[in-house]
N, C-alpha and C positions, 0 to 999 in steps of 0.2 A: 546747495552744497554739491549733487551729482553734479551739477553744471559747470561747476567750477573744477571739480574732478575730471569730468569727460575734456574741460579745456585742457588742463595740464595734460593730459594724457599725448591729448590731439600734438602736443609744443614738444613736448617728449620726443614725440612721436618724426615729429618733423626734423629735429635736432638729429636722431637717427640718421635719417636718410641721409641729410646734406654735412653727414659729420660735426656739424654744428658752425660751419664754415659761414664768414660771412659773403656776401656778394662780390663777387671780384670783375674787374674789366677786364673784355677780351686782349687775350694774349699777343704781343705783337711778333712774335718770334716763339716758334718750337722747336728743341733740336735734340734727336735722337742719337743717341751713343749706343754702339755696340762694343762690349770686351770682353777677352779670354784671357785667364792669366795676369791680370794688369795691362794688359795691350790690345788697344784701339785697333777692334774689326773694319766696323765701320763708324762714320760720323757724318748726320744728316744735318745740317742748318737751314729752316728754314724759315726766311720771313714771309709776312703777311704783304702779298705784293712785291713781291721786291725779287731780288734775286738768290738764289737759292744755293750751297756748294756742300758736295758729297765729297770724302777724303777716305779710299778706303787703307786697307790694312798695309799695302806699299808704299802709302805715301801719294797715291796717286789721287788728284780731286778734280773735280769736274763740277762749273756752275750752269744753271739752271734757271729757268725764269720762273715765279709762280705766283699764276693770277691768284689773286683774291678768292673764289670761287675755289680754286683748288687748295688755299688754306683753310678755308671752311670744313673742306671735308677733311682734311687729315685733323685738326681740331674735332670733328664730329665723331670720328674715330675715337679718339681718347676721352671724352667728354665723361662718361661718365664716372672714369678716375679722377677730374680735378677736382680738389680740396678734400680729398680720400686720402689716405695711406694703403699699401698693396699689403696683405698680410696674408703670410703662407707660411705653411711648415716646412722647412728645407732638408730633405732628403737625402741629396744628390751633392756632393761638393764639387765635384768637375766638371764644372759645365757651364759655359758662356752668359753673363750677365750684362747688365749695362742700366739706362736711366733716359727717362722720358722728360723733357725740363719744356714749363711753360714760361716763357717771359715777359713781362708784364709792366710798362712805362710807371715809375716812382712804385713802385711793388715789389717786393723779395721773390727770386723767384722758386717755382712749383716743381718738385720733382716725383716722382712716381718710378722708385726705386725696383728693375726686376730683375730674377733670376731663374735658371734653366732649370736650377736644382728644386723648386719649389714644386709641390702638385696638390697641394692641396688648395681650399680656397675658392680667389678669382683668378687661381697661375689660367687654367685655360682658357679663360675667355682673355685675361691680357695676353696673352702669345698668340691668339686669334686675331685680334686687333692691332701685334707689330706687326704679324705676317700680311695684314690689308695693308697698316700704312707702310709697309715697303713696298708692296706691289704698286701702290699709286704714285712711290716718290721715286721707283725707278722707272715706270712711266713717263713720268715727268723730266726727268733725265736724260732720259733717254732717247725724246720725243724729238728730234733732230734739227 
């Protein structure tokens, strides 16, 4: 009977961590949205391999190439949000939001919903990890 107690436990236990999320295939497309007020700051599209286009708040965009290798990492970036929900207390009502979207061939896709106004939680380690992956996707961008 402990044995079969310490398994539940263990299954519980596990279901915790992964949200209870089943296995999903890597994403073939991530794309980052930034808004204030209803209106698109910026907006990041990126596929896996493929080409890449940033659209900022004037309308203005600019494509981008990105290896594989650099899809990785911006997925390693957010990894340990997917099949998570972001849950915070919201504070702050003025203040720049936006959503994280995984895409995923014959799969609905994954969002990972944030905002400025949040501080409790995981708000600082997600706003640690947009501020890496823009650093990398303006990198990329930018890289001539």
């Amino acid at each position: 009977m402990r044995r079969v107690l310490l398994g539940l436990a263990a299954l519980v236990a596990a279901c915790a961590v992964t949200g209870g999320a089943q296995a999903q295939s890597a994403p073939e497309r991530i794309t980052l949205t930034s808004l204030y007020w209803g209106n698109v700051t910026q907006n990041w599209v990126v596929p896996r391999g493929g080409e890449g286009v940033w659209t900022g708040r004037d309308g203005a965009t600019k494509s981008f190439p990105v290896p594989e290798a650099d899809f990785d990492r911006l997925r390693d970036i957010f990894r340990a949000y997917e099949g998570r929900p972001f849950e915070c207390q919201r504070t702050i009502t003025d203040g720049p939001y936006g959503r994280v979207i995984w895409s995923r061939p014959d799969q609905r896709d994954e969002q990972l919903n944030w905002d400025a106004g949040c501080v409790t939680g995981d708000a600082d380690d997600v706003f640690r990890r947009l501020d890496e992956a823009e650093s990398l996707l303006k990198a990329l961008r930018d890289r001539g």
